[in-house]
N, C-alpha and C positions, 0 to 999 in steps of 0.2 A: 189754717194758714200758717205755713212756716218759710223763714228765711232759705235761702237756693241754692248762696255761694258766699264764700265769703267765711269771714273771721265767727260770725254765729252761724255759720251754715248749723240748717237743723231745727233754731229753736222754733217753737211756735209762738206765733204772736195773737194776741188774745181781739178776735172778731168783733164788728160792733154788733148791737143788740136791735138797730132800727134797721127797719125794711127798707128804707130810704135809700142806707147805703151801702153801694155794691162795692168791693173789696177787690181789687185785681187779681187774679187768679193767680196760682204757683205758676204754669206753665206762661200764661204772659208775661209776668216781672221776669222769666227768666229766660226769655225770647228780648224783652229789653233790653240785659242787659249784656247778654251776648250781642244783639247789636253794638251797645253802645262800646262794649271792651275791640269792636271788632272797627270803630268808628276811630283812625288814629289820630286825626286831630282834635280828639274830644280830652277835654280834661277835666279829672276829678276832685277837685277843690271846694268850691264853692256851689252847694245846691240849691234851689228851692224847690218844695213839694206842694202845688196849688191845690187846693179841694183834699186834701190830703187823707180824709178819712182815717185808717188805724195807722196810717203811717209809713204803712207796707212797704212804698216804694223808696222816699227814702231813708228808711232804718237797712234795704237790702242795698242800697248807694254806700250807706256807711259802714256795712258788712264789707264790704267790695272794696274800701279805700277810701272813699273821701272822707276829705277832712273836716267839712261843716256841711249841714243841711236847714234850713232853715225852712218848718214847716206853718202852714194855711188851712184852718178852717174855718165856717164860720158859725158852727155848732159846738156850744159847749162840750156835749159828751164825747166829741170826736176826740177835741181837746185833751181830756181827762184820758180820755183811752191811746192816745198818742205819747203823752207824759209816762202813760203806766208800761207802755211797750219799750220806749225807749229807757223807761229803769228797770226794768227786765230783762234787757240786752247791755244794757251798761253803754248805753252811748246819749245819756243826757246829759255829757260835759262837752258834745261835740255838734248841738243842736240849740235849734231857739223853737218855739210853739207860739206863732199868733192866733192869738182867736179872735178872726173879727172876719167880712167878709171881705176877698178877692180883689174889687176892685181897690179897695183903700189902699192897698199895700203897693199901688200903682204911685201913690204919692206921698207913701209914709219911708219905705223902703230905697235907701242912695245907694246901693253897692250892685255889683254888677254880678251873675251868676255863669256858670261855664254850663250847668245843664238846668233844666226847669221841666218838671213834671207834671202835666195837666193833665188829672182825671176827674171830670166832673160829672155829676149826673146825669145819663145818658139821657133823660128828657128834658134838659141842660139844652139850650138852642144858645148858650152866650158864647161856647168857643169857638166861635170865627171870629167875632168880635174880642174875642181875649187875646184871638191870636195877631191879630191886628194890631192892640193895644202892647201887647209884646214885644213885635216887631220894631212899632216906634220907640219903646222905652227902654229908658237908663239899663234895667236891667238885667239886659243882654248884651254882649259883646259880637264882634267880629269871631268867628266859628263857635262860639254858641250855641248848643244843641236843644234845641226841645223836644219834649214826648208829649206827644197827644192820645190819647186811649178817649176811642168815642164807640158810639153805635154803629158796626157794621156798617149798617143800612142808610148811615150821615155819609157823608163825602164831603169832606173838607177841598180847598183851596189848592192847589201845586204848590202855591207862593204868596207870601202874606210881606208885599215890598221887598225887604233882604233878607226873608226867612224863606227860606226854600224846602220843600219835601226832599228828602235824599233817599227814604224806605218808609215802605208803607207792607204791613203785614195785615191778617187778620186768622184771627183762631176763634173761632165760634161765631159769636155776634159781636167779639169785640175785636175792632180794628185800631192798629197803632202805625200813627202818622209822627216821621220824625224828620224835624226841618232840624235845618242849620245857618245860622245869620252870615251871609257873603260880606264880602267887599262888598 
């Protein structure tokens, strides 16, 4: 697994160890974020990375430019292995790591994000219910982008209230559904 684009284009970031957790692929992260640089009202600021696993997605957000990312697990060793990637890329002065699970950060977390990264267990049935929960919450804005990375073979929603599907891709068995919060 290595960075795509970006300020560390190149390096490798160090994979986790359980079978559990599956890691976005190079050529996905870098189908995201060619969408996302390709999405002009999206902006790089403020991220969060849900289920965040090694990191992946966003330490290659803050490769690319943004300014903070604030990551989501709710395994210890993800944790550790997110800490250890982001100080081997040198951008843990530009990050936060919770470790705790997903929903809580529904009402632990007040700030609003411009993108949010959900990749969770593809035998994970909660993201329609996350996205749901997204939708109504503080932590999205008016153009607001999300990434969703599921199972192929799930089909998500068009529209979760004012999160709307804008592109929906799929490279193997993983498909990436990305809404955007309307008026």
């Amino acid at each position: 697994m290595r960075i795509t684009g970006g300020e560390a284009k190149g390096n490798r970031l160090k994979g986790p160890e359980a079978s559990s957790v599956r890691p976005t692929t190079d050529l996905a992260r870098k189908a995201i974020f060619s969408i996302l640089e390709n999405t002009h009202s999206c902006a790089w600021k403020q991220m969060l990375d849900l289920y965040a696993g090694s990191g992946a997605l966003g330490i290659e957000a803050l490769s690319r430019g943004a300014e903070w990312v604030d990551f989501v697990d709710q395994k210890p060793q993800c944790c550790r292995l997110i800490k250890h990637n982001l100080e081997k890329t040198g951008f843990q002065e530009s990050s936060y790591v919770y470790c705790c699970n997903v929903k809580k950060i529904f009402t632990s977390l007040s700030k609003s994000y411009d993108i949010v990264f959900l990749d969770p267990p593809y035998i994970d049935k909660f993201l329609p219910e996350l996205l749901a929960l997204l939708a109504n919450s503080n932590l999205i804005v008016t153009n607001s982008v999300v990434v969703a990375c599921h199972a192929a073979r799930f089909s998500l929603y068009p529209a979760y209230n004012e999160l709307s599907r804008i592109k929906e891709r799929t490279y193997g068995d993983t498909a990436i559904s990305i809404y955007q919060k309307e008026d």
